[in-house]
C-alpha positions as CSV (number, residue, x, y, z in Angstrom):
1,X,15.4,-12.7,-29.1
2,X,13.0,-15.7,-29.0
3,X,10.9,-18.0,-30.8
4,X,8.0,-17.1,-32.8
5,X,5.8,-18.1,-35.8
6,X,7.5,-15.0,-37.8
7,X,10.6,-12.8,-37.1
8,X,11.4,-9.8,-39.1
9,X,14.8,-8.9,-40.0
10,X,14.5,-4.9,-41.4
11,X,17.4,-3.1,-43.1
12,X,17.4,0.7,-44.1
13,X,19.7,2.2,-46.0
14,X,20.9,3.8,-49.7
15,X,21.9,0.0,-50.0
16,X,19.2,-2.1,-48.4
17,X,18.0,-3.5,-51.8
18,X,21.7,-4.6,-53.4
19,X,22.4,-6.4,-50.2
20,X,19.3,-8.2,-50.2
21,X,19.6,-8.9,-53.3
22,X,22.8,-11.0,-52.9
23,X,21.1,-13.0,-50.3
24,X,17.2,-13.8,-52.1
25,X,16.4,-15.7,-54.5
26,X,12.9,-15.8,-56.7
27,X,11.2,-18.5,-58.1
28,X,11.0,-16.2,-60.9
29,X,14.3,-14.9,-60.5
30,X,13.2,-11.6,-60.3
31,X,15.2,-9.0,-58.6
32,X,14.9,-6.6,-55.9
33,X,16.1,-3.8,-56.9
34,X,13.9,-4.0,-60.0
35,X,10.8,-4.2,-58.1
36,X,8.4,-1.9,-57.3
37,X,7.9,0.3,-54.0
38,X,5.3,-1.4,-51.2
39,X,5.3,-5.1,-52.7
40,X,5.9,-8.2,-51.0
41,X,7.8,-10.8,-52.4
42,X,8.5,-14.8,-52.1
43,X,11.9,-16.7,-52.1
44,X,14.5,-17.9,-50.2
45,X,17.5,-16.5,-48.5
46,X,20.3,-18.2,-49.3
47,X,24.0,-18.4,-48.0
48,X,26.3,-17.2,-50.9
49,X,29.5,-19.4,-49.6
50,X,27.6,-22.3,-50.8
51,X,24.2,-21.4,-52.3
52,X,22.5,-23.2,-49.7
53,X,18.9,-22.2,-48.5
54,X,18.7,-20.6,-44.8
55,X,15.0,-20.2,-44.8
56,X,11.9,-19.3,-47.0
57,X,10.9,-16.0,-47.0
58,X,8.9,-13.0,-47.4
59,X,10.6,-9.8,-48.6
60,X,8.3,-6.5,-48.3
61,X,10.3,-3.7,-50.3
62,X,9.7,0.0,-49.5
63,X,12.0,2.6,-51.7
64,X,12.5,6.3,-50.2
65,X,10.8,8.6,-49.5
66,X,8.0,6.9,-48.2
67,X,9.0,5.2,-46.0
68,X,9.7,5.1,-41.6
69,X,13.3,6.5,-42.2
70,X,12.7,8.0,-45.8
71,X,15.1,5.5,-47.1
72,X,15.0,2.5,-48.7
73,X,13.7,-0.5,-46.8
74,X,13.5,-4.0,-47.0
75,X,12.1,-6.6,-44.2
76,X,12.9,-9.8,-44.3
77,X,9.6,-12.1,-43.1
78,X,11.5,-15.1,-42.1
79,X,10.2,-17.6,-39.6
80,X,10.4,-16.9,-36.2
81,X,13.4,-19.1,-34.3
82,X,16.5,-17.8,-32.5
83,X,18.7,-20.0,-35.5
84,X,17.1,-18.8,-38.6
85,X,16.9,-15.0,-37.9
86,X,20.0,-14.8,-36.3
87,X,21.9,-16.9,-39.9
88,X,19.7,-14.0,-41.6
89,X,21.2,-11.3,-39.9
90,X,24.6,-12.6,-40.2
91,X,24.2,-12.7,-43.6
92,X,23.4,-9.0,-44.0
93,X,26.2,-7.9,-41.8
94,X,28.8,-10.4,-43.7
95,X,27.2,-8.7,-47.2
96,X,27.6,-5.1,-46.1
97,X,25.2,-4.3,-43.4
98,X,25.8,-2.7,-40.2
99,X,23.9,-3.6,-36.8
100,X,21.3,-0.7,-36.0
101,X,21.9,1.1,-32.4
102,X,18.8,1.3,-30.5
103,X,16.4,3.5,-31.9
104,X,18.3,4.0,-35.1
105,X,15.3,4.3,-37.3
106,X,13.4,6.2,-35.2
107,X,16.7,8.3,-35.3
108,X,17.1,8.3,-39.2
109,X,13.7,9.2,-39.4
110,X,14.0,12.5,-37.2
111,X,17.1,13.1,-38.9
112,X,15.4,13.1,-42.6
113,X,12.7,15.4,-41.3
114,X,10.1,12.3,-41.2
115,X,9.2,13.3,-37.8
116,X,10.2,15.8,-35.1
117,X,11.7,14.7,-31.9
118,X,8.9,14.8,-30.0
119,X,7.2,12.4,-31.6
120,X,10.2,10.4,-32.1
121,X,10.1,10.2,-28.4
122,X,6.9,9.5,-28.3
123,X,7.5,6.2,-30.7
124,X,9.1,5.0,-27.2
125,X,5.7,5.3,-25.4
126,X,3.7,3.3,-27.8
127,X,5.4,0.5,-27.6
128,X,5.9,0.5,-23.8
129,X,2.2,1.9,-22.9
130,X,0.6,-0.2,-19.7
131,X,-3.2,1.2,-20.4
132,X,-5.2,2.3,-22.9
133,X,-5.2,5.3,-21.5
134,X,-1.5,5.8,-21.6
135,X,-1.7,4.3,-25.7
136,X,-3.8,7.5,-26.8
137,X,-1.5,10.0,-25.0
138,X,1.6,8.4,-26.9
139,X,-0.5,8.3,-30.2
140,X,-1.3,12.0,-29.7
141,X,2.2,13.0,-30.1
142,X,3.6,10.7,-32.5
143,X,0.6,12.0,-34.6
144,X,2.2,15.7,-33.8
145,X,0.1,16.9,-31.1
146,X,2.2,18.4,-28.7
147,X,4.5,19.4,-31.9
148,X,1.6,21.4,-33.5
149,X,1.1,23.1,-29.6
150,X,4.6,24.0,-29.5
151,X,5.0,24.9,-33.2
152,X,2.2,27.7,-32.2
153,X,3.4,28.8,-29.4
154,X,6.9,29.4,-30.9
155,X,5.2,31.3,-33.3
156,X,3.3,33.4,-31.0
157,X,6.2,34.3,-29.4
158,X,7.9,35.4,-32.7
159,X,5.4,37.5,-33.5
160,X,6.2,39.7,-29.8
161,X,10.1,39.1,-30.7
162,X,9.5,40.8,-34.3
163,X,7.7,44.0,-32.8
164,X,10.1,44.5,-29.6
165,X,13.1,43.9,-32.6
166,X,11.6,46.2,-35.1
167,X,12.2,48.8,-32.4
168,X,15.5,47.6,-32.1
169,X,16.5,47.6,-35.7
170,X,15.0,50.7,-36.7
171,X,15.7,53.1,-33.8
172,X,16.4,55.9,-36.0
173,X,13.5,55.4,-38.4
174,X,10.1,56.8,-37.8
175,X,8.1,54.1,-37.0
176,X,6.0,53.3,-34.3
177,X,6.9,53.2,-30.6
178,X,6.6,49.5,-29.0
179,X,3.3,49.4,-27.1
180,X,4.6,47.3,-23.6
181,X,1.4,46.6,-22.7
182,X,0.0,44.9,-25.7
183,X,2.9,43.2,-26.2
184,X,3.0,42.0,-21.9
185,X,-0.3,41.4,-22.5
186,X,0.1,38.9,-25.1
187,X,3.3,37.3,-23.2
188,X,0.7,36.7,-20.5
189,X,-1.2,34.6,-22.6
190,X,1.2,32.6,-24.0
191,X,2.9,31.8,-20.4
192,X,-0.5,30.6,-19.3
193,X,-0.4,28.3,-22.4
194,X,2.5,27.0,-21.6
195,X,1.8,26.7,-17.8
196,X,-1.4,24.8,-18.5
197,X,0.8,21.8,-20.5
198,X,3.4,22.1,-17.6
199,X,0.1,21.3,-15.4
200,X,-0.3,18.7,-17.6
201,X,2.9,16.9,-16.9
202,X,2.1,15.0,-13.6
203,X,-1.2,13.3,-15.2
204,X,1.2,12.4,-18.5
205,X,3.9,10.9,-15.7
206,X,1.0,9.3,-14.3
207,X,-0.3,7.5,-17.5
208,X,3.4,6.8,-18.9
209,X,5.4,6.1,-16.0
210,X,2.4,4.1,-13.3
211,X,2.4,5.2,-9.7
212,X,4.7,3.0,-7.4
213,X,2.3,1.8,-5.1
214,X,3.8,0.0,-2.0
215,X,1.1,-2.6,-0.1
216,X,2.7,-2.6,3.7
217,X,1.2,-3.9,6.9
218,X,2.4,-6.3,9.7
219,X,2.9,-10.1,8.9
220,X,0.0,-12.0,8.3
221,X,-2.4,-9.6,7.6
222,X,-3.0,-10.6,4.1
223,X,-0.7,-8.3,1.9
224,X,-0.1,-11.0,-0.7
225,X,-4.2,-11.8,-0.7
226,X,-4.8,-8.0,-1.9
227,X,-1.7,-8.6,-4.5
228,X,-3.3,-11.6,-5.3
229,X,-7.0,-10.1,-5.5
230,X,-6.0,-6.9,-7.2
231,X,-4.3,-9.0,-9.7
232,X,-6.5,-11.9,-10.2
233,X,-4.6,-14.5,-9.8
234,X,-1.6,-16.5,-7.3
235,X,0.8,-14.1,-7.8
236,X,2.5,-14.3,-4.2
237,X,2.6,-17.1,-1.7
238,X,-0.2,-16.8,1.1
239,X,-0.2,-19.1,4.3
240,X,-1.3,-18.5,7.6
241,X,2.4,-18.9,8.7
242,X,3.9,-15.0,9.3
243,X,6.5,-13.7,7.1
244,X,6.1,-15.8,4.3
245,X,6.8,-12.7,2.0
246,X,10.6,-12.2,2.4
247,X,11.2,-9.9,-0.5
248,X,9.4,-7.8,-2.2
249,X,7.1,-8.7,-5.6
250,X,6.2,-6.2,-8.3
251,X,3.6,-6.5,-10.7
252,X,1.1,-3.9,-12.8
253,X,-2.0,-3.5,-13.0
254,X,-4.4,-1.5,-14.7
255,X,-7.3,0.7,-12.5
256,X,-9.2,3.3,-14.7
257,X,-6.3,3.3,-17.4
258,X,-3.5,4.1,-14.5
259,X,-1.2,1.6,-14.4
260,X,-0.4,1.0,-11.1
261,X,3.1,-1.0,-9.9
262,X,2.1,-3.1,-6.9
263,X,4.8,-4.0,-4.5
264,X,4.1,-6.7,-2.3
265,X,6.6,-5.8,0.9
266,X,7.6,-8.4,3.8
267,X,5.8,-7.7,6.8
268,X,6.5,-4.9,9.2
269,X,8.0,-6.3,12.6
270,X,11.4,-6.9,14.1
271,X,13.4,-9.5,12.0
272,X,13.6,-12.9,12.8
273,X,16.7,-13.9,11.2
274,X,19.2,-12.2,8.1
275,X,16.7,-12.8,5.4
276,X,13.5,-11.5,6.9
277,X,15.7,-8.4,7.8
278,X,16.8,-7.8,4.4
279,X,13.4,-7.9,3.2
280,X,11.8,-5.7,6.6
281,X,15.0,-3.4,5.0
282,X,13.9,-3.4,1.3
283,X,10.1,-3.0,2.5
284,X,11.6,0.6,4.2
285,X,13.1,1.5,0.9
286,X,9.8,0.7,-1.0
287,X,7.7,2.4,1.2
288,X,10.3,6.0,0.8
289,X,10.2,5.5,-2.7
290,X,6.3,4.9,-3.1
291,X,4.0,7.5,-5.1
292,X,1.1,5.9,-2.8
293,X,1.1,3.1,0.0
294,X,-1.5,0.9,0.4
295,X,-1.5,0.5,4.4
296,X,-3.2,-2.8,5.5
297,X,-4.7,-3.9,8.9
298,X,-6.0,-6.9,10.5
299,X,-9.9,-6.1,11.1
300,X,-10.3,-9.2,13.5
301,X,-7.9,-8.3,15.8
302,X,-7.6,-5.0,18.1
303,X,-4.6,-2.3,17.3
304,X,-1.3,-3.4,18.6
305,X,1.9,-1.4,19.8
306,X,3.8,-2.4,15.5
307,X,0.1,-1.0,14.1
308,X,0.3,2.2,15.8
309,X,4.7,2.5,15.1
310,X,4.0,1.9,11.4
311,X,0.9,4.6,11.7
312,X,3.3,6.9,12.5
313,X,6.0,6.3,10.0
314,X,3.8,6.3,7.1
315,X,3.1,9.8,5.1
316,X,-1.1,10.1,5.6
317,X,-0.9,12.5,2.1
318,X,-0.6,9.5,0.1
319,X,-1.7,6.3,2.5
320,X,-4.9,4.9,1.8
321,X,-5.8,3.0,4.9
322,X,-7.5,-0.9,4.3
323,X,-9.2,-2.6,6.5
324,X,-8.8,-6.8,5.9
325,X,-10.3,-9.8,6.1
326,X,-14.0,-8.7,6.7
327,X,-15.0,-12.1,5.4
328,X,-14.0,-12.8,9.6
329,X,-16.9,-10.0,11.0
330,X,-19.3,-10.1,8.9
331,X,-22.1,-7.5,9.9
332,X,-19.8,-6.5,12.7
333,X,-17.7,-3.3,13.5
334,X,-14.2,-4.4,12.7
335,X,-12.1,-5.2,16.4
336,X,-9.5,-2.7,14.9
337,X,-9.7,0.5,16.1
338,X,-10.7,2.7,13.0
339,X,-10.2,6.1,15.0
340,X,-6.7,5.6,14.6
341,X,-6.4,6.6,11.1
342,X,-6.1,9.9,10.0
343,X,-8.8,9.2,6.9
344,X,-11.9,6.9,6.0
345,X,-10.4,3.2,5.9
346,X,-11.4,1.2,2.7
347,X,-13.6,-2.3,4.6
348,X,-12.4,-5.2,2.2
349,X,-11.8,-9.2,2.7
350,X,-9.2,-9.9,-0.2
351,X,-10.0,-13.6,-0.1
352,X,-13.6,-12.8,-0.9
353,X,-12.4,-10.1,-3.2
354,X,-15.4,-7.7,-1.0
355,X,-14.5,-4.4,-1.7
356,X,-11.9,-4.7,-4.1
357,X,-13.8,-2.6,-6.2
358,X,-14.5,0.4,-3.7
359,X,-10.5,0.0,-3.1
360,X,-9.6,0.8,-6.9
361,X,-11.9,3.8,-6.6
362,X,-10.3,4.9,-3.9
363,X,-6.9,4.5,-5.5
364,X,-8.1,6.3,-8.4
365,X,-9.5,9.7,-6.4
366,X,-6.1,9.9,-4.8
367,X,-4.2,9.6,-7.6
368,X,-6.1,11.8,-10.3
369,X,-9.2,13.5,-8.2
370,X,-12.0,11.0,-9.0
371,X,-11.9,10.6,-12.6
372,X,-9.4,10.6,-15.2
373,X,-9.4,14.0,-16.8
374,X,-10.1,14.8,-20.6
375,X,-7.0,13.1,-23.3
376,X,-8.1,14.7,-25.8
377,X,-5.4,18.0,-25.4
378,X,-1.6,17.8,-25.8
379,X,-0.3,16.1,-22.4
380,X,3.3,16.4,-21.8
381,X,4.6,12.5,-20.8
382,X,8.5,13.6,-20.3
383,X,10.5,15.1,-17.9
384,X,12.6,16.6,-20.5
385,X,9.7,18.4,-22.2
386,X,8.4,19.2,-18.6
387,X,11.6,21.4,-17.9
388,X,11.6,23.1,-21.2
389,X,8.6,24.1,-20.3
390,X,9.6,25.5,-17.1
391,X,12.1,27.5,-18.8
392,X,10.3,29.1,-21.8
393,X,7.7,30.0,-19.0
394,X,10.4,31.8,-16.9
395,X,11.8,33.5,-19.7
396,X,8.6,34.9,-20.4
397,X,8.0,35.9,-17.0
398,X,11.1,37.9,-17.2
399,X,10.7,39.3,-20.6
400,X,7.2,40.6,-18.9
401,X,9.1,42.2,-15.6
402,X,11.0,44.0,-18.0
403,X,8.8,46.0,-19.8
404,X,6.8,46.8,-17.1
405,X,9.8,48.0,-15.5
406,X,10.8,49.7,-18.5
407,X,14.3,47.6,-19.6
408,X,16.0,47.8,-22.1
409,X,14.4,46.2,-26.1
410,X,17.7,44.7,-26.4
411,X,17.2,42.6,-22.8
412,X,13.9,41.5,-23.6
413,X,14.6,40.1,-27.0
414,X,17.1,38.1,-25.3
415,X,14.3,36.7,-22.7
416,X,12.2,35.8,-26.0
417,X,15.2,34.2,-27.7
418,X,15.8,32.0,-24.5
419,X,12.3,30.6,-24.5
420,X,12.6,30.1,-28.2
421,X,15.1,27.7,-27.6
422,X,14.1,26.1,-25.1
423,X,10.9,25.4,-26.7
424,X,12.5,24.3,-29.8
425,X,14.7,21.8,-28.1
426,X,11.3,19.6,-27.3
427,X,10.8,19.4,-31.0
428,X,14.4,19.6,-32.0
429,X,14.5,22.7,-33.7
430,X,17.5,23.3,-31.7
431,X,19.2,20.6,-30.6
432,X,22.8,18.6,-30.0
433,X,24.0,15.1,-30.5
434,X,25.0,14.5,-27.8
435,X,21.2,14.6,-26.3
436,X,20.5,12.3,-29.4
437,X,22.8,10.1,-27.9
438,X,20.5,10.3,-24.7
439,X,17.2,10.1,-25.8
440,X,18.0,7.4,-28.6
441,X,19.6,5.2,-26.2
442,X,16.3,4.6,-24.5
443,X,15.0,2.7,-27.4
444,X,15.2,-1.1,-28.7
445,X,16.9,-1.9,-31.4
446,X,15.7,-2.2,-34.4
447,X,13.2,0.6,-33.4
């Protein structure tokens, strides 16, 4: 909590209004639970012990069903400092209320059918989005999206698990035989669907998650300068003294909506004392954990023995190779050896900010090909959804490998039934508390 011009404190609930009621008063000394649905009112909150005034207010009321939770509602405009909304919320709780668990009313509102769990989930992204980019995927599936995808796919399926059960059911009836190739045929299909939004899982990572990008090199060869540049401003220390940088820094940025996470590491050489060790250690850890290292070189000076050791510690899949402090050669070949790297350096001088632009692009055709792809389909943001996925495929795979094989109607059904489920625990069709618990717990309160 911290100070603001305005601070909101929201209570749902069958009895939100009587409990606010006991609290605000009206000029007009009109009450709340007299007023009408989607109004905003003016008064005070007062403290019933002694009738004395806490703070002037605002009081929007919102009756069920139309509302986030589809109950009742009232929020509480107070002003914005640490004392005043915390008396308010004291209030409440001292009146009646109870204190929300995180996500509660993103929970209430999943539970009373508002909204699936998908998008529920989905509420989570919104508010922590880095990019643009990353806003519209989250939008997409709170506004049902991936929900309406999965509904029809579900469906789809359905529609095979009717005809393989209708042979089931009515063995002894005269009706028609199951056609296993039609219905493998249309199992296909739907697997491919559901491959092609699995496909869609490392771009969604990308856009919700960032890439953990690591910016290594030896001491002194301007690592905080490119932080610095990337970012815009003096983020990170810079001197021409080595090993300034004795931990690591970690900030985001934004490069063609991906939100990158930029750690500045300590340089690369044999430790001078326990500190710079710690931080040689943690700039190890950073580099193992890294979805792409940024590998930076002095261009002024030739190759030494440390640049070619940590050229071959350093996985070239997802290294892009930088060339520094060009601002030093100009119109020259840098003194750097550039046959030693296994790709096409990127040529920039970070005090200059030269190049910095080529560099992004650069970052941006490693990460996602060139360009970011088209947002306009359902993108799956989750790892949860992501193995769902996974196992509806599978199932149908199965289910596919038995009828060309010729198993048994009852097996197959089964293979349907699993990917049913597993689709319908993305949406929470099928679902259990205790990975409500889970999910929910990822939220704010009061969200």
């Amino acid at each position: 909590m911290g100070a603001g011009a305005i601070g909101i404190v929201r209570m749902t609930g069958p009895r939100a209004l009587e409990i606010c009621d006991r609290l605000f008063a009206s000029p007009s000394g009109a009450r709340l639970d007299e007023a009408v649905s989607h109004t905003l009112h003016y008064g005070v909150i007062r403290d019933p012990a002694g009738g004395e005034p806490v703070d002037e207010v605002l009081v929007a009321v919102m009756r069920a069903p139309a509302t986030y939770t589809r109950e009742d509602i009232v929020e509480v405009d107070c002003h914005g400092g640490p004392v005043a909304q915390q008396r308010i919320l004291s209030l409440f709780l001292d009146a009646g209320a109870m204190l929300a668990t995180p996500g509660e009313f993103t929970r209430r509102a999943f539970i009373n059918g508002r909204i699936d769990l998908a998008q529920a989930e989905s509420v989570a992204q919104v508010v922590s989005a880095k990019t643009e980019a990353g806003l519209k995927v989250a939008m997409s599936q709170l506004e049902g999206g991936l929900s309406r995808e999965i509904g029809d796919i579900r469906r789809d399926i359905l529609g095979v698990l009717a005809s393989v059960e209708a042979g089931i059911d009515f063995a002894d009836e005269d009706i028609e035989e199951l056609d296993r190739g039609l219905a493998g045929s249309r199992l296909a299909g739907i697997e491919k669907r559901i491959t092609e939004l699995v496909d869609s899982a490392f771009v969604g990572t990308v856009l919700s998650e960032g890439v953990q990008t690591a910016i290594v090199g030896k001491p002194n060869v301007g690592k905080s300068s490119l932080l610095n540049a990337l970012l815009m401003r003096e983020r990170a220390i810079v001197t021409e003294t080595p090993g300034t940088t004795r931990d690591t820094i970690e900030e985001i940025i934004n490069v063609r909506g991906i939100p990158l996470k930029l750690i500045d590491t300590a340089g690369m050489r044999p430790a001078g004392d326990a500190v710079e060790q710690i931080g040689v250690e943690r700039s190890r850890r950073a580099i193992q954990e890294a979805d792409l290292i940024l590998c930076l070189f002095d261009g002024s000076r030739h190759e030494d023995d440390h640049d070619r050791a940590l050229l071959t510690s350093l996985p070239a899949e997802r290294t892009v190779y930088v060339i520094n402090k060009s601002d030093l050669f100009r119109g020259r070949a840098p003194a750097f050896n550039q046959g030693l790297l296994p790709s096409q350096p990127v040529v920039i001088s970070a005090l200059t900010r030269q190049g910095i632009k080529e560099l992004k692009e650069k970052v941006a055709e490693l990460v996602l090909g060139g360009c970011l792809p088209p947002l306009e389909g359902p993108i799956v943001t989750r790892e949860r959804h992501r193995r769902l996925l996974e196992q509806g495929a599978a199932a149908l795979a199965h289910a596919q490998q038995g009828l060309r094989v010729g198993l048994g109607e009852e097996l197959i059904a089964e293979e349907l039934r699993t990917a049913l489920s597993a689709l319908g625990e993305i949406t929470g069709e099928e679902i259990v508390e205790d990975l409500l618990d889970v999910i929910f717990q990822e939220f704010c309160i009061g969200k």
